[in-house]
C-alpha positions as CSV (number, residue, x, y, z in Angstrom):
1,X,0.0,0.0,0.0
2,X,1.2,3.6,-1.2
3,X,2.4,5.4,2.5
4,X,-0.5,8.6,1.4
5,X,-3.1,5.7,0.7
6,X,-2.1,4.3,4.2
7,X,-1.9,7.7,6.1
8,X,-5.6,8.5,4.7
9,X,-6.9,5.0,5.5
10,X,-5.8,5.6,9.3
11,X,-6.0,9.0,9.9
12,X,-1.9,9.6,10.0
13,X,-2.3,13.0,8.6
14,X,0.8,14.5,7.8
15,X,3.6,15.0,5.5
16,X,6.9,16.1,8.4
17,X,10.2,13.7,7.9
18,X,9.1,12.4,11.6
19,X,5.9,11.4,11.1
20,X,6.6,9.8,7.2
21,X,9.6,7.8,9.9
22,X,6.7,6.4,12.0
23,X,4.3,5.4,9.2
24,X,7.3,3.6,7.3
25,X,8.1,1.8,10.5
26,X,4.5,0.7,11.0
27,X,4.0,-0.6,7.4
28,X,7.2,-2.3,7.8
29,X,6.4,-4.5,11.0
30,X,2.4,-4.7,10.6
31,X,2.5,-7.9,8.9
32,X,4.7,-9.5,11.7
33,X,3.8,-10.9,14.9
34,X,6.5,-9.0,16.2
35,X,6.2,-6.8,20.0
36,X,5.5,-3.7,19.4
37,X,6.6,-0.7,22.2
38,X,4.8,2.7,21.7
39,X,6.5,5.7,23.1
40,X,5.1,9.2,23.3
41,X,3.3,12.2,25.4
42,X,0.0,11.8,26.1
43,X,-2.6,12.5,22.8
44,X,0.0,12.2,20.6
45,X,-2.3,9.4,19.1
46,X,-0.8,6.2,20.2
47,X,-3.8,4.0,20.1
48,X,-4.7,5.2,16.7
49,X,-1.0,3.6,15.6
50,X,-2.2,0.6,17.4
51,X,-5.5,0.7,15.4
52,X,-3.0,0.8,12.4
53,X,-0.9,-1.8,13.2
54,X,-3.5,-4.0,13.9
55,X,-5.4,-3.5,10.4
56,X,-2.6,-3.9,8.4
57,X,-1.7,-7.5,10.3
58,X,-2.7,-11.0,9.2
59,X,-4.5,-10.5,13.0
60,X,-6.9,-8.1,10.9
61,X,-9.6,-9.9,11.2
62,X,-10.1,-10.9,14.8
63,X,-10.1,-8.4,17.5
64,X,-8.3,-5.5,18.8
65,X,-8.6,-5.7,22.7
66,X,-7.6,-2.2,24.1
67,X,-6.6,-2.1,28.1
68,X,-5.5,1.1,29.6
69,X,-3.5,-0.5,32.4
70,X,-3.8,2.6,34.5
71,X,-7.4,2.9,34.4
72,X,-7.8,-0.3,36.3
73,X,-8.0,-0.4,39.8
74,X,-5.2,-2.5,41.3
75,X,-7.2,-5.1,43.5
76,X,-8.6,-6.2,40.1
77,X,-6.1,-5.9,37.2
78,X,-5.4,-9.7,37.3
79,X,-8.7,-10.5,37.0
80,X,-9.6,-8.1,34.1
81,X,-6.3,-9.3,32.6
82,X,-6.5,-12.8,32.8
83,X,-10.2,-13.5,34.3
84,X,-11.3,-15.3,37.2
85,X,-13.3,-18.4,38.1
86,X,-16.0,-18.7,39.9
87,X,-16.2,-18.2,43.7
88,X,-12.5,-17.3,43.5
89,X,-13.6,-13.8,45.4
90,X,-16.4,-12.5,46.5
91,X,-18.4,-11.1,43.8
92,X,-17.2,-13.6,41.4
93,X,-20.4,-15.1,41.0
94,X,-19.5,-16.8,37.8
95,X,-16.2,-17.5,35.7
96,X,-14.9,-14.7,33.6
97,X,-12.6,-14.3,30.9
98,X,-10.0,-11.5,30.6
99,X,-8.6,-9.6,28.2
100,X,-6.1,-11.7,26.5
101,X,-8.7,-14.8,26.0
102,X,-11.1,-12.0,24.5
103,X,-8.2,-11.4,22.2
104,X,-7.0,-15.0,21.3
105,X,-6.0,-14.8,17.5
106,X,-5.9,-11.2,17.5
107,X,-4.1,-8.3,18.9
108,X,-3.8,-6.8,23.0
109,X,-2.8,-2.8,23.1
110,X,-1.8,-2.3,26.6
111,X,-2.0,0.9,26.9
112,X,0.1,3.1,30.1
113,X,2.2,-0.3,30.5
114,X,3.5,1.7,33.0
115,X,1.5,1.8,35.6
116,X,0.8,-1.8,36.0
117,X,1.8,-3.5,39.2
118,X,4.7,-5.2,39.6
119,X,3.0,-8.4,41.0
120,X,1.1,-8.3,37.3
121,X,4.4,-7.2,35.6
122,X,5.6,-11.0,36.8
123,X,2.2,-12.6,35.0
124,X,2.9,-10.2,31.9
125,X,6.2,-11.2,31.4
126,X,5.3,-15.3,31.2
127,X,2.2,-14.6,28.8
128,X,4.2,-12.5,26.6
129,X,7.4,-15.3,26.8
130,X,5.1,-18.6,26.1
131,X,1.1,-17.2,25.9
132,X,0.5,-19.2,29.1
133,X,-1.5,-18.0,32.4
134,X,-3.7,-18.9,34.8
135,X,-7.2,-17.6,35.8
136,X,-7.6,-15.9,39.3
137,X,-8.5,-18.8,42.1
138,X,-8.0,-21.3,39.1
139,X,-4.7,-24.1,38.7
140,X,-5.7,-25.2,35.2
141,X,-2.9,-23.3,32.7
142,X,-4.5,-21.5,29.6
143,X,-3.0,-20.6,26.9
144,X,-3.7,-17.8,23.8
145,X,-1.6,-16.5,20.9
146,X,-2.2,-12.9,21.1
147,X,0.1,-10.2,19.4
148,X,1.5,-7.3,22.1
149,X,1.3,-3.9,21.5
150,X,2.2,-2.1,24.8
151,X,1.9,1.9,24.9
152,X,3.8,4.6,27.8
153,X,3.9,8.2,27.7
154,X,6.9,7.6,30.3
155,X,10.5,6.6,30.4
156,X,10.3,2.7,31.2
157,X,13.7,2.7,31.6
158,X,13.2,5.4,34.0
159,X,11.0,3.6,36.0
160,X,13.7,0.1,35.6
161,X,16.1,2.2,37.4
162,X,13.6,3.4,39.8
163,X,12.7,-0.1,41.0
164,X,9.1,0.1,39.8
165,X,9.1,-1.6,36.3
166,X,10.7,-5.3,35.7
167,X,14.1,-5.2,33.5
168,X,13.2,-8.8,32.1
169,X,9.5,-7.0,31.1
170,X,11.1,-3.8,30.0
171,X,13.6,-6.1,27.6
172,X,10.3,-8.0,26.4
173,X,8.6,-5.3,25.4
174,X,11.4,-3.2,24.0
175,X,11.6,-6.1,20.5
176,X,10.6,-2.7,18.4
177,X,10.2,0.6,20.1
178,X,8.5,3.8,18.2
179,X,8.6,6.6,19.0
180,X,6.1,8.8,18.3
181,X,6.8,12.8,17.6
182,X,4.8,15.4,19.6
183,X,3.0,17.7,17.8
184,X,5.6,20.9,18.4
185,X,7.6,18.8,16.8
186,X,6.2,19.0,13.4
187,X,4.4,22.1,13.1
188,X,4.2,21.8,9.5
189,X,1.5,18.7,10.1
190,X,-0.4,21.6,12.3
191,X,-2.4,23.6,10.0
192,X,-3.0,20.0,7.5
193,X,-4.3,18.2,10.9
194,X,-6.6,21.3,11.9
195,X,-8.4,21.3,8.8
196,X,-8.9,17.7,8.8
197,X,-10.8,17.9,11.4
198,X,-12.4,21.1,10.6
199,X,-13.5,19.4,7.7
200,X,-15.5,16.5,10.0
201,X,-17.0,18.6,13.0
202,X,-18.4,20.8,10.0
203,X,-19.8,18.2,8.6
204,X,-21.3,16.3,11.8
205,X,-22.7,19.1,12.9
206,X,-23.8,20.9,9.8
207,X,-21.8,23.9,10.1
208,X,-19.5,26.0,8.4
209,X,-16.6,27.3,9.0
210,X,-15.3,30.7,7.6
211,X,-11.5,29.9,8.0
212,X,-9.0,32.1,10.1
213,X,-6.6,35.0,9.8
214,X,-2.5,34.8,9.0
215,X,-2.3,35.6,13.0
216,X,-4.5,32.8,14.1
217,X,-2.7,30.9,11.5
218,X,0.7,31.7,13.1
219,X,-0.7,30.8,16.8
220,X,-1.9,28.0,15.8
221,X,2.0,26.6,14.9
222,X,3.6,28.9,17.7
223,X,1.4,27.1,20.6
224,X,2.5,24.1,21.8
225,X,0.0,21.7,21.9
226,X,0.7,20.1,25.8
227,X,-2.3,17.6,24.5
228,X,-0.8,17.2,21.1
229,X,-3.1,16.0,18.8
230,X,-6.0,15.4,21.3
231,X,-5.8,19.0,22.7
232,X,-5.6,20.2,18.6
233,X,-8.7,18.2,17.9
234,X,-11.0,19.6,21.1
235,X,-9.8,22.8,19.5
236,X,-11.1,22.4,16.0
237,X,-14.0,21.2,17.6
238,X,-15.3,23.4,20.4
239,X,-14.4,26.2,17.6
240,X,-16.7,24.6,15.3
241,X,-19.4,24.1,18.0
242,X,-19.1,27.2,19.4
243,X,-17.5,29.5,16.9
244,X,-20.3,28.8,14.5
245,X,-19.8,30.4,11.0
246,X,-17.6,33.1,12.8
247,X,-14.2,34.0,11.1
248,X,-11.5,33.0,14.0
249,X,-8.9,35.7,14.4
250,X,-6.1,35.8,17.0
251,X,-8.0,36.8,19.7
252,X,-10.9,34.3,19.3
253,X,-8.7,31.9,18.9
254,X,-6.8,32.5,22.0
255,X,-9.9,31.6,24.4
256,X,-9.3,27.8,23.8
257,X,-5.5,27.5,24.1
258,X,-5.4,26.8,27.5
259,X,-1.9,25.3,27.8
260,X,1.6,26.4,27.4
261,X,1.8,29.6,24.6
262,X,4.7,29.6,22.5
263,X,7.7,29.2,25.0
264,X,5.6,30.3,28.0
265,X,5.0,28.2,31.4
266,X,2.5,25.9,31.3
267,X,0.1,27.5,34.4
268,X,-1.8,30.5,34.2
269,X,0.9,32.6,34.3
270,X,0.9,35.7,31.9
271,X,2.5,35.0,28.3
272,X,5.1,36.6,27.6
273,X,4.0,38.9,24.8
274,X,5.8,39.0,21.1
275,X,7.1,42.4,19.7
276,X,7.5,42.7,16.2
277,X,11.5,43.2,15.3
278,X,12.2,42.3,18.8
279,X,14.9,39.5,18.4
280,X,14.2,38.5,22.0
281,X,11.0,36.6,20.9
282,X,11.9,35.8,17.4
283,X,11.7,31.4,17.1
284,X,15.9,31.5,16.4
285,X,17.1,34.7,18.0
286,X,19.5,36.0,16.5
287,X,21.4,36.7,19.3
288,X,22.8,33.3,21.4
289,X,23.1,34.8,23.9
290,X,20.1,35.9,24.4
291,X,18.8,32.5,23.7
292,X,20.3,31.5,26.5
293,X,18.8,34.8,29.1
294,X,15.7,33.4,27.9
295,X,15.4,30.0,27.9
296,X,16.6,31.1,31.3
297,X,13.9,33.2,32.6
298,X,11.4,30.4,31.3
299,X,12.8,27.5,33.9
300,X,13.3,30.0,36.3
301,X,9.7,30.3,36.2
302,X,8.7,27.5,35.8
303,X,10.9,26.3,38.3
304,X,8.5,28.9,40.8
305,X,5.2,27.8,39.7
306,X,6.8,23.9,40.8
307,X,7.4,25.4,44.2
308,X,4.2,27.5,44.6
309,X,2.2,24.0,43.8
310,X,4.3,22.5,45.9
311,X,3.5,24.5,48.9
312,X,-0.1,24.7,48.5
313,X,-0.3,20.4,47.9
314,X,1.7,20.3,51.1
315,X,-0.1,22.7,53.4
316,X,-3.1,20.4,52.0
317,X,-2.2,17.7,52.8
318,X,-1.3,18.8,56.5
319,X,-4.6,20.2,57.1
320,X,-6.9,16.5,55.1
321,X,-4.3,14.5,57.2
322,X,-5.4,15.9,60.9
323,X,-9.5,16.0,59.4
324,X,-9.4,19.8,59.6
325,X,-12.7,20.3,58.9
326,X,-14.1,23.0,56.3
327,X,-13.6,26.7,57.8
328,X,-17.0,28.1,59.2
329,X,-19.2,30.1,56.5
330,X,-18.5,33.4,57.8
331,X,-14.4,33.0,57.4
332,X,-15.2,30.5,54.4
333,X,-12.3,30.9,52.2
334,X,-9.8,28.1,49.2
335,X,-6.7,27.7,49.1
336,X,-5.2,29.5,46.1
337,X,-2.0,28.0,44.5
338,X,-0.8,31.5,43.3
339,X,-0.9,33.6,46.7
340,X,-0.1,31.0,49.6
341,X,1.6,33.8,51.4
342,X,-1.6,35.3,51.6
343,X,-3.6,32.9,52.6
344,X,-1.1,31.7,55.6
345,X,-1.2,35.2,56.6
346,X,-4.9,35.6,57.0
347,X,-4.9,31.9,58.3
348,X,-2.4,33.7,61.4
349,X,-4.5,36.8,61.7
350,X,-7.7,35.1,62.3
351,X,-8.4,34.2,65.9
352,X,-12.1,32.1,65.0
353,X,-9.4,29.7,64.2
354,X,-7.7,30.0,67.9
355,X,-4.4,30.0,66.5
356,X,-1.4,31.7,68.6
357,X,2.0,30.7,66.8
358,X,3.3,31.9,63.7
359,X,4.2,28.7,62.7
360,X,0.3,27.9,61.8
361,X,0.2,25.4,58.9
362,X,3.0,23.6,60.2
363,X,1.4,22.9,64.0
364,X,-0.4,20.2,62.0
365,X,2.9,18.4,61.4
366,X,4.1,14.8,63.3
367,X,7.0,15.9,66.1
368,X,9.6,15.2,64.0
369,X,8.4,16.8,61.0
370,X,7.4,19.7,63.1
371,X,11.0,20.1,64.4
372,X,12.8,19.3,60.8
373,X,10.8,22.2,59.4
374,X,11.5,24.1,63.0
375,X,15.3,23.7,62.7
376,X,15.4,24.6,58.3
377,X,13.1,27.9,58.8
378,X,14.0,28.4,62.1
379,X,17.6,29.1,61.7
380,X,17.5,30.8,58.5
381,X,15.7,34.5,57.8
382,X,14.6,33.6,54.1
383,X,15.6,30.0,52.5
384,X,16.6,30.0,49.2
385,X,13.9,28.7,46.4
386,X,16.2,25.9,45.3
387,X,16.9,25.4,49.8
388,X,12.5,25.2,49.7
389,X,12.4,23.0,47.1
390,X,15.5,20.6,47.8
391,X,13.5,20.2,51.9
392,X,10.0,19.8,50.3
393,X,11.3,17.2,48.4
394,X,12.7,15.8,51.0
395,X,10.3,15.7,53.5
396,X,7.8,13.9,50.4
397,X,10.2,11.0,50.2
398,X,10.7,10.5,53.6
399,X,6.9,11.0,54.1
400,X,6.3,8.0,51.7
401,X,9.5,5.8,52.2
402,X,11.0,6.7,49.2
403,X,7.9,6.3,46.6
404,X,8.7,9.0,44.1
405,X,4.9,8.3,42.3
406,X,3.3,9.0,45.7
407,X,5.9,12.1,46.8
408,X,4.9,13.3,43.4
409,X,1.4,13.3,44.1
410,X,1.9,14.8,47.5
411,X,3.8,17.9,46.1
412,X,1.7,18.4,43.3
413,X,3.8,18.0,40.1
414,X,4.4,15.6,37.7
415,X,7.0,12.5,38.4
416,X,8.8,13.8,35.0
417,X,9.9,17.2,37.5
418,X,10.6,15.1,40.4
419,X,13.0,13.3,38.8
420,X,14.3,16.4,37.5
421,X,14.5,18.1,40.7
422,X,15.9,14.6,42.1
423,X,18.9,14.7,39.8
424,X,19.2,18.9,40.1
425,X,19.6,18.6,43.9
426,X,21.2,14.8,44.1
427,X,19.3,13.5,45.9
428,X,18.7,9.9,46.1
């Protein structure tokens, strides 16, 4: 099949050198049997190459099973997995079969292979090695020849290293890995995408659209699509919808990009605004070093909308984990992310609350946390961002023996940062 005939067929719009890679790669190992490892951020459209793979396969005509792995509550992965018999727990009023009998002849996507337990990663690994498993509360061995298609937006070796993923799984599933391109990293596939699906939201729901100006046009390959092509779809679509028969200039457009602008920060942060003949802003500034100042200015910014989420998830989680109980209506007030000082300083000020220290959010603290946080803040008159950080972080691990997932959680940022922080500040 002709790669545009194959591209139309399964919706891999696009014409960049990265994505005419991926599509190449997937005609060449579709009509194997071969493990297939899909790698890319979230919407980058990972189940639709799965939905490609499968088609083109001599596996065509059975089914495609898709599991997303961290969907699935963890008491009952196994059973939606591999099934269960009947009586095996309670509920199990009758035998079940999981997943990989439904697919038997055909193709399993395991999407977020990820996050799946390691007690499950053991079961993975012997299915995958010889197609052989057993049922939940059952010691009769099944067996299915089913074709693999496992999906992450994370770093499984990452995770290896870590201690939370298998090495003998990760080598399994590693047979052919593709990578798939985010969307900023083919902005010439931006504008072909967009009107794709222009073209079928017009037509589902009978409207018309008018098109958009050079500016919009130029936003719409500046922005950088955090929810790649999902994000660029709910775009064309709420536009559409909402937008109805309405030309969409710049400023229409910019009510539904709700992510990271350009090279701005991904919270609500004010975008930094472009000046025409201003080399600061220009996509290849002229000047390196000013490249640098402002690639600069962007982590450094990022780095303190990290530590302002990190503060608020932690005072948080001090007040759920003492069942503080909502403030009374007449002092009702949130916690907002972007003025914690604030709020801690009302929080001091108010005496309905019966507070007397200064130290207010962290009386809810254990002892020992209460005199680690004492001793850092205590002896110093303002700590350092990176000093706040490097002891919030800290204080997370320790807090959850070392689980970076859960400290991640706790802090409110993604485990990508953590582990970014982790090596910044070497810590272990």
């Amino acid at each position: 099949m002709d790669r545009q005939v194959f591209q139309e067929k399964f919706g891999l719009t696009g014409e960049s050198d990265a994505i005419r890679q991926v599509v190449d790669k997937i005609m060449q190992i579709s009509g194997t049997d071969i493990t297939v490892l899909l790698q890319g951020e979230s919407g980058v459209g990972k189940d639709v190459t799965a939905r490609a793979i499968h088609a083109m396969s001599k596996r065509s005509r059975k089914d495609l099973v898709i599991v997303n792995c961290g969907a699935i509550p963890e008491g009952i992965i196994e059973s939606e997995l591999f099934g269960h018999e009947k009586g095996s727990f309670t509920g199990a009023h009758e035998a079940r079969k999981g997943y990989f009998e439904k697919a038997d002849g055909g193709t399993i996507f395991l999407d977020e292979i990820g996050d799946t337990p390691k007690n499950i990663q053991v079961k993975l690994l012997r299915v995958l090695e010889s197609g052989e498993f057993f049922r939940v509360g059952s010691s009769k061995m099944f067996s299915v020849d089913v074709r693999v298609i496992a999906a992450t937006n994370r770093d499984l070796w990452e995770l290896v290293k870590d201690g939370s993923f298998r090495e003998d799984l990760y080598y399994r599933l590693d047979t052919v890995k593709l990578k798939l391109p985010p969307l900023r990293d083919r902005k010439e596939d931006i504008i072909p995408i967009f009107r794709k699906f222009v073209t079928e939201f017009s037509s589902k729901y009978d409207s018309v659209f008018q098109g958009f100006s050079d500016e919009a046009k130029e936003l719409l390959i500046s922005y950088r699509w955090p929810g790649n092509v999902r994000e660029l779809r709910n775009v064309a679509e709420q536009l559409v919808v909402l937008e109805k028969s309405q030309f969409i200039d710049k400023d229409r457009l910019q009510k539904y990009l709700k992510g990271r602008q350009h090279l701005g920060s991904t919270d609500n942060l004010p975008v930094l605004s472009r000046k025409e003949g201003d080399e600061f802003f220009d996509d290849e500034p002229k000047s390196p070093d000013m490249g640098i100042i402002y690639r600069a200015l962007i982590e450094m910014r990022t780095d303190l909308s990290d530590l302002k989420k990190m503060l608020a998830k932690f005072i948080y989680t001090s007040f759920s984990e003492k069942n503080i109980k909502a403030l009374p209506a007449s002092v009702s007030r949130s916690i907002d992310p972007n003025d914690i000082s604030s709020h801690i300083r009302e929080q001091m000020e108010d005496t309905s609350l019966g507070i007397s220290t200064p130290q207010m959010p962290f009386e809810l603290l254990d002892e020992k946390e209460e005199d680690e946080v004492e001793r850092f803040f205590g002896d110093k008159e303002i700590p350092s961002i990176e000093e706040a950080e490097k002891f919030l972080i800290e204080q997370a691990l320790k807090r959850f023996d070392g689980n970076r997932r859960k400290a991640s959680e706790a802090l409110g940022v993604s485990e990508r940062t953590l582990y970014r922080k982790l090596d910044q500040y070497g810590l272990q």
